[in-house]
C-alpha positions in Angstrom: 11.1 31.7 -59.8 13.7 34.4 -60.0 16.0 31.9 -61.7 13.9 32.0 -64.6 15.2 35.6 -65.3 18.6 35.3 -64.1 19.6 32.4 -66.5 20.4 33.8 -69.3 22.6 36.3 -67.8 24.8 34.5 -65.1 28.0 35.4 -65.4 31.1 35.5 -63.0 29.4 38.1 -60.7 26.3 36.2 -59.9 27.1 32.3 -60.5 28.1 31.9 -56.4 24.3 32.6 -56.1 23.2 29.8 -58.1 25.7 28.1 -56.5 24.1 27.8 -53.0 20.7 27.4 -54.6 22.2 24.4 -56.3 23.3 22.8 -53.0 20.7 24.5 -51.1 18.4 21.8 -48.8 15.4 22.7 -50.7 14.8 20.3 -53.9 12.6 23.0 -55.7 15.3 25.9 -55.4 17.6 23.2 -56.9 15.5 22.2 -59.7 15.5 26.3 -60.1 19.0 26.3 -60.3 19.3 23.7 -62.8 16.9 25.2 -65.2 18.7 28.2 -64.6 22.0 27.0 -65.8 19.8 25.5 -68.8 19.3 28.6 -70.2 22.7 30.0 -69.5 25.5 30.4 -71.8 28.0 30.5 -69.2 30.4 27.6 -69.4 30.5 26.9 -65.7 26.8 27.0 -65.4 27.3 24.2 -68.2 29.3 22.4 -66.5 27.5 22.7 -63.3 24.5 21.3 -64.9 26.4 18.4 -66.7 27.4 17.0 -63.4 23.6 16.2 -63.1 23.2 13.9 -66.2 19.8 13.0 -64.7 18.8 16.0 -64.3 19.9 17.7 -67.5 18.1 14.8 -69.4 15.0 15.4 -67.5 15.1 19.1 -68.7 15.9 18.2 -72.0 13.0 15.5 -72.2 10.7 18.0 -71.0 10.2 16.6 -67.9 11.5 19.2 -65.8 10.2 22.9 -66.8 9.3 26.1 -64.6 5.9 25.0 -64.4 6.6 22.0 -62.5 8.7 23.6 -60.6 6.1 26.0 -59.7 3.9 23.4 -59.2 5.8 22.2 -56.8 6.3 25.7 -55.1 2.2 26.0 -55.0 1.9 22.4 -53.6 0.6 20.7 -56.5 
């Protein structure tokens, strides 16, 4: 859930890391990721997250939030 902090702050310096947790193999480290660029002001994380249309309308509808990704995490 570290995402949740970093989002508002990515910036140059930091965005290869949400990078490979946007590729990575695990589907709740890339739901973090997309959240992540969600809150961020960063054009690229923008335009990462726009490359998801699904997914950016599932944030946007509510449907995707930190607590279901935690949920997932916890095994709910």
């Amino acid at each position: 859930m570290l995402w949740r902090l970093v989002g508002p702050f990515l910036n140059n310096d930091n965005f290869e890391d949400l990078e490979r947790a946007w590729f990575s193999e695990v589907h709740a480290e890339r739901e973090a990721a997309a959240l992540a660029c969600h809150l961020s002001s960063y054009a690229p994380a923008q335009k990462l997250l726009e490359t998801r249309a699904d997914v950016a309308a599932e944030i946007r509808q509510g449907l995707l939030t930190w607590d279901t990704v935690a949920a997932r995490v916890n095994g709910h």
